[in-house]
N, C-alpha and C positions, 0 to 999 in steps of 0.2 A: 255403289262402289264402297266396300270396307274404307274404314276410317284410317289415316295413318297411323302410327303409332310414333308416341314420344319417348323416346330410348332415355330413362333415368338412370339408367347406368352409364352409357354411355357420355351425356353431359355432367355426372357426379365425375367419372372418370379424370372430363376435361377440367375441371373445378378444380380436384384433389393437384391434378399438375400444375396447375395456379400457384396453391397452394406451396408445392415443394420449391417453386422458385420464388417465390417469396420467404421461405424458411431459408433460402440459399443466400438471399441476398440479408437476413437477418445474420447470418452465421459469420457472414465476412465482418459485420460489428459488433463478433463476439458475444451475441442474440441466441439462444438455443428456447423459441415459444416449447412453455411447458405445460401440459394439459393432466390437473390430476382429476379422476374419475374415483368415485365415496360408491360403495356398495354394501348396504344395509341388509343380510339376510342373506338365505341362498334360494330366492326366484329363480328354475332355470331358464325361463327365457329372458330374465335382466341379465343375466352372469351372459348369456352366448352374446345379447346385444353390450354386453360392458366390453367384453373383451373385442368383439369386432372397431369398439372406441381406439383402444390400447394400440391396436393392431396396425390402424390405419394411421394412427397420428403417427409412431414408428416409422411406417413405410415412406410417411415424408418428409421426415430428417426432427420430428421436431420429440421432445421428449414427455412420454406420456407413462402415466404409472396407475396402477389400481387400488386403490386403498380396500381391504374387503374386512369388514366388520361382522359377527354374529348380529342375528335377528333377537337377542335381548338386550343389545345398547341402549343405553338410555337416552333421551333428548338432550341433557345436559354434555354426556361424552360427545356425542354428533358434536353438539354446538362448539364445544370446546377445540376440536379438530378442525372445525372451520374457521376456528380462530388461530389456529397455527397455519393453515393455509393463507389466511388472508395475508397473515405477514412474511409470508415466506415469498422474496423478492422472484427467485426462479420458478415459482407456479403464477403462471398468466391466467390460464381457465383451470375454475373450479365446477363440477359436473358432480351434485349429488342425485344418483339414477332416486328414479319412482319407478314402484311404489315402496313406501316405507312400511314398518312394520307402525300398528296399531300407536304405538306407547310415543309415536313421533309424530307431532304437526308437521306438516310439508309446507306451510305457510310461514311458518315460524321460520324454518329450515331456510327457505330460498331469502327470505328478507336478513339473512344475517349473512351471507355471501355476498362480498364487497360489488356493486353495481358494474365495477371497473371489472372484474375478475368473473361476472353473471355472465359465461358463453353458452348459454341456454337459452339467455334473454328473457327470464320469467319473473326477476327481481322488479317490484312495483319501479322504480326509479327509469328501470329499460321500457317498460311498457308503459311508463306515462311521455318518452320522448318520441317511441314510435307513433303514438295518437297524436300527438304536436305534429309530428312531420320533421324532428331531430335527427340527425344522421349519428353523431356521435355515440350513441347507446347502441348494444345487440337486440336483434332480432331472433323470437324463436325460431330453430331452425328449422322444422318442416315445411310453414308458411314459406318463411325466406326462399327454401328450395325450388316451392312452386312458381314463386314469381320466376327466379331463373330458368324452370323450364319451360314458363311461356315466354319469356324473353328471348331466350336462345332459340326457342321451337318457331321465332317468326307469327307470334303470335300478339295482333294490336290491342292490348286492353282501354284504349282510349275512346271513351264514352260509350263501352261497351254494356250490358248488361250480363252482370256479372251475379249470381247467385250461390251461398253455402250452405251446405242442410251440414249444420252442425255447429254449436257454438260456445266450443270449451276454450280456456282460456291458454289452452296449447297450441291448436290451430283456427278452429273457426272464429274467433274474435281479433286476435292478432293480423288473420289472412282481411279481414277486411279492413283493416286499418291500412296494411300493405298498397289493397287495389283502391283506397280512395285517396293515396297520395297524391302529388303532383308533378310525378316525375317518372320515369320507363319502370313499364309494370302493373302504371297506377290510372288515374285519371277512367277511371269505371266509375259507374253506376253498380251500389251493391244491395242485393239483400241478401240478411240472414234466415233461414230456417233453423224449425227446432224443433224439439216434442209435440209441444203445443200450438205448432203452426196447422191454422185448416187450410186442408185441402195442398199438399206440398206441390201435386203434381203441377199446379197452375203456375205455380211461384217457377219449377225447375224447367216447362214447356215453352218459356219466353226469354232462358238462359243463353247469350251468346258462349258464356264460359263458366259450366257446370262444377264445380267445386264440394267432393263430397267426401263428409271427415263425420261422420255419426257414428259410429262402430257397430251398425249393423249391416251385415251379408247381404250383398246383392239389393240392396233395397230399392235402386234405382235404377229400374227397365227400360229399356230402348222407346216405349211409348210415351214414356216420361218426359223424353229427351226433346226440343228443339231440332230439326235437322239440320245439320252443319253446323250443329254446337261443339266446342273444342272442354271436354270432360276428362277431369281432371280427378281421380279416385286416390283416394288418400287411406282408404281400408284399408284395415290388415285380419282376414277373422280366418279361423281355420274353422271347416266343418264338415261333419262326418261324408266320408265316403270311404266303402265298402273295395273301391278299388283301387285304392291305395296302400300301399305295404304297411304305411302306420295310420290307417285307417281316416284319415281326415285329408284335406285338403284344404291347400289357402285362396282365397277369393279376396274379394274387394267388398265395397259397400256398392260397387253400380253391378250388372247383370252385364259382366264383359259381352258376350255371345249375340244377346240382342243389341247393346249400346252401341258397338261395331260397324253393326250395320246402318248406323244412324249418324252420328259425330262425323267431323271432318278430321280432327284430331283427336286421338285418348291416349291416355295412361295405363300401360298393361302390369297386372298385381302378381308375380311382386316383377322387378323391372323398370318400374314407372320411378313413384316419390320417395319409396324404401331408399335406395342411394344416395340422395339428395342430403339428407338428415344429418351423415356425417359427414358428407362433404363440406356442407355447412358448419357445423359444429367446427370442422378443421379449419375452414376460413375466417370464424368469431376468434378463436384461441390465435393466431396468426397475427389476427386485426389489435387484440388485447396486446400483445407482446409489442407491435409497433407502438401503440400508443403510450405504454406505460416505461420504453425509453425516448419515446420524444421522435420517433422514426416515421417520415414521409408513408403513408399507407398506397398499396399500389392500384 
């Protein structure tokens, strides 16, 4: 029996309306959460995912803007603009997209956006409170995402074995910080995969809850899989096909076709985690805006 599917858009959907009624009840204390988005270059697939930022945080009352910068900024102007953000009372999240051009550290960049104002959650400060088990700091938002769709999808991570093939400091490092917390979500058993792991298939065939963020196509086959494992694709790769009008197609990192046939639960690309990212994102910027007037978070 096919595997169910976990609708990411659909619970991104329910999230975002979270969201709007919490931007509703900010507004009655004169509250408008502000979300500015920094754009280094012209990437076009940062510019289509920037503007889907803009778009959404609009849609829910709250006020969002694009700053867009040529690709020969210097590190100094960036930093300088972040330091008019930082003090600018009405920006709650600050969001400098990646990838930057060459002439910019990205490490430099995130540690100089106020910890308070990091709704990316990448600032050392946020990710040294999520490995404590702190709640007050943000959470990157893909990770975050995922927890919410096993949580919502009825899904028990507790003392499950829970495995990630993939271990950037975006999602596979953060996500296991997540599932070895103490509380809904968490309480797994985790290991990490990586390049250098032998033999991954051993590691991913003993997965109650498959977690896969490597950024390579399909790399995880249904023989792979545990049966009745609940897999969770965090991919995004486009690749060539000939019967596509623009020649490519987007797939995941697991082999949807065979993994289907296997999982109890999966994530279908795009569909599944893709949603999830700014719903999140909208719920960090929200979360920011309560805290930094002193407002009951809901």
């Amino acid at each position: 029996m096919p595997a169910e599917l976990i609708d990411g858009k659909a619970i991104a959907e329910t999230i975002r309306a979270e969201v709007a009624r919490d931007v509703a009840i900010l507004a009655a204390h004169g509250v408008v959460p502000g979300l500015t988005v920094v754009l280094v270059g012209d990437d076009g697939a940062s510019a289509t995912y920037v503007g889907a930022k803009e778009k959404a945080s609009k849609a829910a009352g709250m006020a969002g803007q694009t700053i867009r910068l040529p690709a020969t900024t210097s590190q100094a102007d960036l930093l300088a603009l972040i330091e008019q953000l930082n003090a600018d009372a009405s920006v709650h999240g600050i969001l400098v997209q990646m990838p930057l051009p060459k002439q910019i550290d990205p490490d430099t960049v995130i540690r100089h956006i106020l910890p308070e104002k990091d709704v990316d959650g990448f600032h050392p400060v946020n990710v040294g409170k999520l490995l404590i088990g702190h709640t007050d700091g943000f959470v990157s938002c893909t990770p975050a995402g995922v927890i919410e769709l096993l949580v919502r999808s009825g899904v028990d991570t507790r003392g499950a074995e829970a495995v990630i093939v993939g271990r950037s400091n975006i999602v596979g490092k953060p996500m296991a910080a997540l599932l070895v917390q103490g509380r809904a979500g968490g309480d797994a058993t985790v290991t990490i995969c990586h390049s250098r792991t032998r033999d991954i298939a051993s590691h991913t065939r003993r997965a109650d809850i498959l977690i896969v963020a490597a950024g390579r196509a399909e790399m995880i086959t249904g023989d792979m899989i545990k049966p009745g494992a609940v897999v969770i694709d965090v991919g995004m790769n486009h690749v060539p096909d000939a019967t596509k009008a623009k020649g490519t197609r987007l797939c995941g990192d697991v082999h949807f076709a065979s993994a289907v046939e296997v999982a109890s639960k999966i994530t279908p690309v795009p569909g599944g985690v893709g949603p999830m990212t700014i719903a999140m994102l909208l719920r960090n910027t929200v979360r920011a805006a309560q805290r930094a007037h002193g407002l009951a978070e809901a």
